[in-house]
C-alpha positions in Angstrom: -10.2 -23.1 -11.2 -10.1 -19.3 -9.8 -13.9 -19.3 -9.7 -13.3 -22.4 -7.5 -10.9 -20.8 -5.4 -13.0 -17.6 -5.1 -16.2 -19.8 -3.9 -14.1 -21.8 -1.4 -12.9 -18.1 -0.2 -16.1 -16.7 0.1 -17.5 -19.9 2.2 -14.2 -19.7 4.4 -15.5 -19.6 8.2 -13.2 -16.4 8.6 -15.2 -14.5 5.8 -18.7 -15.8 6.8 -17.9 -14.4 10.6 -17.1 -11.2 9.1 -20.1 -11.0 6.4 -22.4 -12.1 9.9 -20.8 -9.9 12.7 -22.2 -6.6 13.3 -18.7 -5.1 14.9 -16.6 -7.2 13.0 -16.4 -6.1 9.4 -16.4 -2.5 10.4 -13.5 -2.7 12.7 -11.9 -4.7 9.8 -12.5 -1.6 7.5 -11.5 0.5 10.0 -7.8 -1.2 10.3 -7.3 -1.0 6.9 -8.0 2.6 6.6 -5.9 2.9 9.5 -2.9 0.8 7.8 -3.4 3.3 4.2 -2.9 6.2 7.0 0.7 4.7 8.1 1.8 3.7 4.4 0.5 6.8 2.6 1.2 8.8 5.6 4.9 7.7 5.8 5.6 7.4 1.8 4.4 10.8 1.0 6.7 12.8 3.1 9.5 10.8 2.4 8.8 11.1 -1.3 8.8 14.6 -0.9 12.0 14.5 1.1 13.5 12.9 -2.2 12.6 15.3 -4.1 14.0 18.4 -2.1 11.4 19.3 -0.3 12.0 19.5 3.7 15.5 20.2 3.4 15.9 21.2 6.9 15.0 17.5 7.7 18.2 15.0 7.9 17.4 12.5 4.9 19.0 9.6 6.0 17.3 9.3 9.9 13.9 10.5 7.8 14.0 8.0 5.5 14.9 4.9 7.7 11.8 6.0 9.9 9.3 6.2 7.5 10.2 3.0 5.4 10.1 0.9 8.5 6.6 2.8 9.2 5.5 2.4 5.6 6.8 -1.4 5.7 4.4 -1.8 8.0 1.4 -0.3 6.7 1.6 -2.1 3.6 1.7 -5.8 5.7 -1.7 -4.5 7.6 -3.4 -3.2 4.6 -2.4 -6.7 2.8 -3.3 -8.7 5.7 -6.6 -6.4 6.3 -7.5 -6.0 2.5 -7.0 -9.6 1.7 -9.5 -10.3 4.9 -12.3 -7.7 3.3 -11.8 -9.1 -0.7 -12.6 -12.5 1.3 -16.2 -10.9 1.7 -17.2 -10.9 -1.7 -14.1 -12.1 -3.3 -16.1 -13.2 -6.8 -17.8 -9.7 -7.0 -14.2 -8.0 -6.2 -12.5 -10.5 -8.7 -14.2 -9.0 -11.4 -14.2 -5.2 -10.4 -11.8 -3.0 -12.6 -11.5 -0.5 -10.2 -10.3 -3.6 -7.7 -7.6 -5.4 -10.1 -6.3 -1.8 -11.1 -5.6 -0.9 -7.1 -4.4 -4.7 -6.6 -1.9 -4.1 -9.4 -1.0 -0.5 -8.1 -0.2 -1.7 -4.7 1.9 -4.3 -6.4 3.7 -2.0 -8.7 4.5 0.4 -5.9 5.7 -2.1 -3.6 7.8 -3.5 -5.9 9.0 -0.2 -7.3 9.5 0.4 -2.7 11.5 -2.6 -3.4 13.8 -1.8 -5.9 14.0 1.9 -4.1 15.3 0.1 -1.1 17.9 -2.0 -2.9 19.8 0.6 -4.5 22.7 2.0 -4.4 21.2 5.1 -4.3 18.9 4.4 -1.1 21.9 3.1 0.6 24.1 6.3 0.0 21.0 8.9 0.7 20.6 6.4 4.4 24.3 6.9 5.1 23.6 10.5 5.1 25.1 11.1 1.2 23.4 12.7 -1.6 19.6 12.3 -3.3 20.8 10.9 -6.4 18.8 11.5 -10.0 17.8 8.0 -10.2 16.2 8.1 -6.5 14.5 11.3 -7.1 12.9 9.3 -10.1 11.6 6.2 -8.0 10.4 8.8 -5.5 8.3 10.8 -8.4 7.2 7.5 -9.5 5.9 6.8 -6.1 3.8 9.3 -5.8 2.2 8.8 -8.7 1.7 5.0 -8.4 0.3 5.5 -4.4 -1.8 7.9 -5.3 -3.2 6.3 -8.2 -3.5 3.1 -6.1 -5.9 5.4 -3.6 -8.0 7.0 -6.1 -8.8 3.2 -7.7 -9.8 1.8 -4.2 -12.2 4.4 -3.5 -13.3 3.7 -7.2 -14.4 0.4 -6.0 -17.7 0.9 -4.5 -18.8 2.9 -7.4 -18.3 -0.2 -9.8 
């Protein structure tokens, strides 16, 4: 059944004008990189805000920024990454490198998630303190975004 579904992706119109177009699939990469720029970009500093670095920065008006900016960057790099796996979505299906990134980004946004849905996020928004607990999902971050670059550069190399 997946192998179906991976066949019928690959011979989707959308993915054949993209594994055809000279312009097309490089522009394509280009947005994606470009939507990694505003999620890492925007969850790195606010990580580090978390954590106590930047304390000359306000938190709370920091923070709101940059999780609307990393909110979206992570819908164009879905959008955009789910357009390039469409390429060769039965090699990609069956690349380590690939299933460890897919499972990073979804770790990380779900660990974004539960950030966002604490009591903790609310307070530090508000203007209150960086609680433990925050500090911890912020450190966790990091490590999961990071991780989630360094396995989709890995991809080409597998």
């Amino acid at each position: 059944m997946l192998a179906e579904w991976l066949q019928a992706l690959h011979d989707w119109q959308a993915a054949a004008l993209l594994r055809r177009s000279l312009y097309a699939y490089p522009l394509l990469n280009a947005t994606h990189i470009f939507s990694l720029t505003l999620l890492i970009g925007a969850i790195l500093p606010a990580d580090l805000r978390m954590l106590g670095l930047f304390p000359s920065i306000a938190a709370a008006p920091f923070l709101r920024l940059m999780a609307r900016i990393s909110a979206i960057g992570l819908a164009l790099a879905v959008v955009t990454g789910f357009l390039l796996f469409s390429v060769q979505p039965l090699e990609y299906a069956y690349n380590a490198a690939f299933l460890t990134k897919v499972s990073l980004v979804a770790l990380g946004a779900a660990n974004a998630i539960f950030i966002r849905l604490s009591s903790g996020w609310q307070k530090a928004t508000a203007g209150g303190a960086i609680s433990p607990r925050l500090k911890a999902g912020a450190a966790l971050s990091l490590v999961i975004w990071i991780a989630a670059l360094i396995a989709g550069r890995w991809i080409a190399f597998l």
